[in-house]
LUMDRENNU-525061 format. One record per residue (C-alpha): residue in three letters; residue number from 1; x, y, z. Coordinates in pm, 1 decimal, always signed. Last residue first. Layout:
BEGIN
+---------+-----+----------+----------+----------+
! residuo ! num !        X !        Y !        Z !
+---------+-----+----------+----------+----------+
!     ALA ! NUM !        X !        Y !        Z !
...
+---------+-----+----------+----------+----------+
REM end
This chain:
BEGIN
+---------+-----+----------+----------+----------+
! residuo ! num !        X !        Y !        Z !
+---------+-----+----------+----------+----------+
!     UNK !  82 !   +765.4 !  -3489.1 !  +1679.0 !
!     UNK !  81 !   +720.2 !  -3123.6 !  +1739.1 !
!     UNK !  80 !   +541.2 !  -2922.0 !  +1531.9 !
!     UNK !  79 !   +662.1 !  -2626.4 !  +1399.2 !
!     UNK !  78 !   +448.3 !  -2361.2 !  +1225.5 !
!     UNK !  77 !   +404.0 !  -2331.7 !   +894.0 !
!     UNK !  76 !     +8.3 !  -2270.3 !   +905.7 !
!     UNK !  75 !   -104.1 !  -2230.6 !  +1240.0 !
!     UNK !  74 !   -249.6 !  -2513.5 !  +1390.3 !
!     UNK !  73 !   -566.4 !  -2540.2 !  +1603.7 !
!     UNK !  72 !   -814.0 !  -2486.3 !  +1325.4 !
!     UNK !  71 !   -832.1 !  -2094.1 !  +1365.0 !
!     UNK !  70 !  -1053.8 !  -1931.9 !  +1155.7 !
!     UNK !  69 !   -900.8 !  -1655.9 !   +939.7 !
!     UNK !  68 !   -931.1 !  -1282.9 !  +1079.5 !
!     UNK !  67 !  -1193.6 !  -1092.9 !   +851.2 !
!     UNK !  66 !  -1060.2 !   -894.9 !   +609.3 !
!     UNK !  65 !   -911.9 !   -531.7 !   +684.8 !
!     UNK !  64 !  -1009.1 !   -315.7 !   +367.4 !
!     UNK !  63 !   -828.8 !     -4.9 !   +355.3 !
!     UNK !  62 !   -931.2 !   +329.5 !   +198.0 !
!     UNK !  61 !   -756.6 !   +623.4 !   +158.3 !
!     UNK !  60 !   -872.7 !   +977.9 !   +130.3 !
!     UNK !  59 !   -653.0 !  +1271.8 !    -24.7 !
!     UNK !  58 !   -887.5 !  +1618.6 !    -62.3 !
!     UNK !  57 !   -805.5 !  +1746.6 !   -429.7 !
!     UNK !  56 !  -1189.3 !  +1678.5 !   -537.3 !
!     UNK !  55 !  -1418.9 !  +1701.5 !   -234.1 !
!     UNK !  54 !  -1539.8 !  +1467.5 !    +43.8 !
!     UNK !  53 !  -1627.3 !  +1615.6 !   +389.0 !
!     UNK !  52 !  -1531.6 !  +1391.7 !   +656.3 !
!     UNK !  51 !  -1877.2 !  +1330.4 !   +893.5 !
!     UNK !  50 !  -1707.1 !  +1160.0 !  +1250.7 !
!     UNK !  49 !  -1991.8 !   +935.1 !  +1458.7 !
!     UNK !  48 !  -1828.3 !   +795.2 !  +1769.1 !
!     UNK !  47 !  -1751.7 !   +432.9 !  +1828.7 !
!     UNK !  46 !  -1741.1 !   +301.5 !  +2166.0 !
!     UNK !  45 !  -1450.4 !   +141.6 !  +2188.7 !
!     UNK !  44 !  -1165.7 !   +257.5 !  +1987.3 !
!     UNK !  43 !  -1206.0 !   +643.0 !  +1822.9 !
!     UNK !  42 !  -1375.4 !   +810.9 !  +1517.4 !
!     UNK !  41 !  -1622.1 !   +590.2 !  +1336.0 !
!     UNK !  40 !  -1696.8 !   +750.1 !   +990.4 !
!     UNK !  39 !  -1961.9 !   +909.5 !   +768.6 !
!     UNK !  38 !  -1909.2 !  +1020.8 !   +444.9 !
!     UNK !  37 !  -2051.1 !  +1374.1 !   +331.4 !
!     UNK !  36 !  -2060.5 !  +1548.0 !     -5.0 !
!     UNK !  35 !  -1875.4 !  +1733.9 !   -292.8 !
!     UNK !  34 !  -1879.7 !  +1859.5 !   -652.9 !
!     UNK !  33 !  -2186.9 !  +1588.2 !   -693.1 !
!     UNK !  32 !  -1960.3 !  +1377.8 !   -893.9 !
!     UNK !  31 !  -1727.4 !  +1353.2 !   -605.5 !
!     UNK !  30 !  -1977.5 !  +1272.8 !   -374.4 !
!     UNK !  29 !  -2106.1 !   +988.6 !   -575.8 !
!     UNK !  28 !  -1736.9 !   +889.0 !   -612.1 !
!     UNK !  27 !  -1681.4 !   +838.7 !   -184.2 !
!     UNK !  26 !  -2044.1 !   +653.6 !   -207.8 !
!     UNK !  25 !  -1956.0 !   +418.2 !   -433.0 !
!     UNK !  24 !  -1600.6 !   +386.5 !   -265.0 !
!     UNK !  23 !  -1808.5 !   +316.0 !    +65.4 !
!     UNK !  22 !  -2030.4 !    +97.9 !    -40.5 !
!     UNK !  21 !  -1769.5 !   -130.4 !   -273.5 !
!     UNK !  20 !  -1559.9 !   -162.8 !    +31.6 !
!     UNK !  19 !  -1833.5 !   -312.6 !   +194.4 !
!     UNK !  18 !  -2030.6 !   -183.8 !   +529.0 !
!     UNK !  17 !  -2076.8 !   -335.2 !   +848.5 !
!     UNK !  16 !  -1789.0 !   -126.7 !   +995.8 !
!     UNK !  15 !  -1647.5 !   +186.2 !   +917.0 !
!     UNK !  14 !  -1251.0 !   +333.2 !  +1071.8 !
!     UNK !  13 !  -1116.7 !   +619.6 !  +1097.4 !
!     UNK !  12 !   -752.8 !   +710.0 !  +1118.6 !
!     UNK !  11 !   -593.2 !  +1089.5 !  +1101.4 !
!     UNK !  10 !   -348.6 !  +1296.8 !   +879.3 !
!     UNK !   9 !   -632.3 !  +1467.9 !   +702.6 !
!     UNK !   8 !   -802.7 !  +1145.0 !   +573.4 !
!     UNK !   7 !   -710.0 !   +775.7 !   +637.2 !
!     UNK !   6 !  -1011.9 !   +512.4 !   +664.6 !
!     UNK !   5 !   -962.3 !   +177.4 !   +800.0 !
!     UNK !   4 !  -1240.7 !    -35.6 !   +656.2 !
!     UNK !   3 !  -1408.1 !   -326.9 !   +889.8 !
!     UNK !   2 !  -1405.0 !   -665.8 !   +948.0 !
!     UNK !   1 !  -1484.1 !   -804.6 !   +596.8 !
+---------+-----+----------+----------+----------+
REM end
């Protein structure tokens, strides 16, 4: 997996070496604990540590973006000339 786009409070953030299953684990561990702290990239480039506070009512969306598929020199579908 690439990375996980991560949508909470009107804004994107983004994790990287880290699976889907990590992160929801650690999203529902928070919730069962009342509340608790994710941490995040914030930003392109560089990334930049953002902590979003997790909590029961507080919308949070998670979305896996798989690795790009090797490319073997033709695209799938695409025209090729005769």
């Amino acid at each position: 997996m690439k990375r996980i786009d991560v949508h909470y409070g009107g804004e994107q953030y983004s994790i990287g070496e880290e699976t889907y299953e990590e992160i929801a684990g650690q999203i529902a561990a928070a919730l069962a604990s009342g509340h608790g702290w994710i941490t995040v990239n914030d930003g392109e480039g560089a990334p930049r540590p953002a902590h979003l506070l997790i909590s029961p009512g507080v919308p949070i969306a998670l979305i896996p973006i798989p690795d790009a598929p090797e490319d073997d020199g033709a695209a799938e579908g695409a025209f090729t000339p005769s």
